[in-house]
C-alpha positions as CSV (number, residue, x, y, z in Angstrom):
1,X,4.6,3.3,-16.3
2,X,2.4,0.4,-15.4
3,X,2.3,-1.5,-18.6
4,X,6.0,-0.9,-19.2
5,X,6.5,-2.8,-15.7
6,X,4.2,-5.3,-16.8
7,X,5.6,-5.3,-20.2
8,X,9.3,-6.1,-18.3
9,X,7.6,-8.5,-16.3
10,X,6.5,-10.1,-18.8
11,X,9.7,-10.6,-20.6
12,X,11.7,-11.9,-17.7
13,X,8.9,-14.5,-17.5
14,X,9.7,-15.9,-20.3
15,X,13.0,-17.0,-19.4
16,X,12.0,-18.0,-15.9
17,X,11.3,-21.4,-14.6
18,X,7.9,-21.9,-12.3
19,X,9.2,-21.2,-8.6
20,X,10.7,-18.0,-9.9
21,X,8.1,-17.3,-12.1
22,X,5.6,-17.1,-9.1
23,X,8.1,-15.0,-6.9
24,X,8.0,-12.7,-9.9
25,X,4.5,-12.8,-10.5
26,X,4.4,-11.9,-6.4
27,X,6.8,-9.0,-7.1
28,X,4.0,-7.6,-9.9
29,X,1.0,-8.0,-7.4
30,X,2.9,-5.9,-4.8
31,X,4.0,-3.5,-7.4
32,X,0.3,-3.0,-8.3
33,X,-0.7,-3.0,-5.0
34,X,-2.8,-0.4,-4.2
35,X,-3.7,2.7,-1.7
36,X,-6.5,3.1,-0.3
37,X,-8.2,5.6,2.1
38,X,-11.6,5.6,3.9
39,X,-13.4,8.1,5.8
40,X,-14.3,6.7,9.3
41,X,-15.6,8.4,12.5
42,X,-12.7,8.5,14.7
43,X,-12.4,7.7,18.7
44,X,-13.5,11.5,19.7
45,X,-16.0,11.8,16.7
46,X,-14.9,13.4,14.4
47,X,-13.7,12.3,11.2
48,X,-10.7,10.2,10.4
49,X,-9.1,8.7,7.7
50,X,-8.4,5.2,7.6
51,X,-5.3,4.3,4.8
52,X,-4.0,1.3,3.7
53,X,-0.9,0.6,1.7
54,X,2.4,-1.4,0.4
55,X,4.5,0.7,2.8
56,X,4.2,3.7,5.2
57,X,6.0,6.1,2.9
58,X,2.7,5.2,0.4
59,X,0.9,5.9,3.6
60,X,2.1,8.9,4.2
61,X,1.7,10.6,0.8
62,X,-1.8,9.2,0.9
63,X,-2.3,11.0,3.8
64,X,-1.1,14.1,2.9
65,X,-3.1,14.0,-0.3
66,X,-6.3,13.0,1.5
67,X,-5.9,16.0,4.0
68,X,-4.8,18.4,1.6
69,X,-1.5,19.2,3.8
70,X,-1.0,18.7,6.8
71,X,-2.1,15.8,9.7
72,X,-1.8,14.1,12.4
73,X,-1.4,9.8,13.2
74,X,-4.0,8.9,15.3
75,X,-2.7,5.2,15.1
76,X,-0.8,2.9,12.9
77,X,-0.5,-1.3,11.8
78,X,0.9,-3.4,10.0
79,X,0.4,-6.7,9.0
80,X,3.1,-9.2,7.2
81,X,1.8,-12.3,5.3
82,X,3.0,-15.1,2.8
83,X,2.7,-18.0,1.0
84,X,5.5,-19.8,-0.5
85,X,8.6,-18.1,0.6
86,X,6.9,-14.8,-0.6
87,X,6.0,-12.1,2.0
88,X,3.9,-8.6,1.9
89,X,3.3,-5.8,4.1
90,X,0.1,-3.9,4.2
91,X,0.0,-0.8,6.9
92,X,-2.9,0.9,8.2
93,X,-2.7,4.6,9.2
94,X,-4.9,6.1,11.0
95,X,-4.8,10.2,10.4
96,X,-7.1,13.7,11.6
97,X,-6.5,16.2,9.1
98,X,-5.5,19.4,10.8
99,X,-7.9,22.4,10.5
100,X,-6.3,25.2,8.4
């Protein structure tokens, strides 16, 4: 799926001027963003997992994969930047996996 985006990326390129083709090349990085998740000692001690993402639904997946089911927020952030009329989101999600 990822080199037929980059293939249609590509292609649309092509037939772009510059100040589009950097809001498309933008689009790409965002859509290749990735997910991340990190094991860190939480604010009771135990462990925690800290995720970071394009969007909380990513988040949330992430989490649920991470924990194997279910879990619960501990806390949550995000943060909106851009440059050049482009913007992005990355969100942080703080979850405890329950204990089955």
């Amino acid at each position: 799926m990822k080199k037929f985006a980059a293939l249609v990326i590509l292609l649309i390129a092509m037939k772009m001027n510059t100040n589009s083709l950097f809001g498309l090349l933008s689009l790409s990085w965002l859509l290749g963003a990735c997910v991340s998740a990190k094991a860190i000692t939480g604010p009771d001690g135990s462990v925690n997992h800290l995720i970071s993402c394009p969007s909380i639904e990513t988040c949330y997946d992430k989490a649920r994969k991470v924990c194997n089911g279910n879990y619960d927020i501990v806390n949550t952030n995000s943060e909106v930047s851009g440059l050049n009329g482009s913007t992005s989101t990355t969100t942080k999600l703080l979850v405890k996996c329950e204990n089955k």
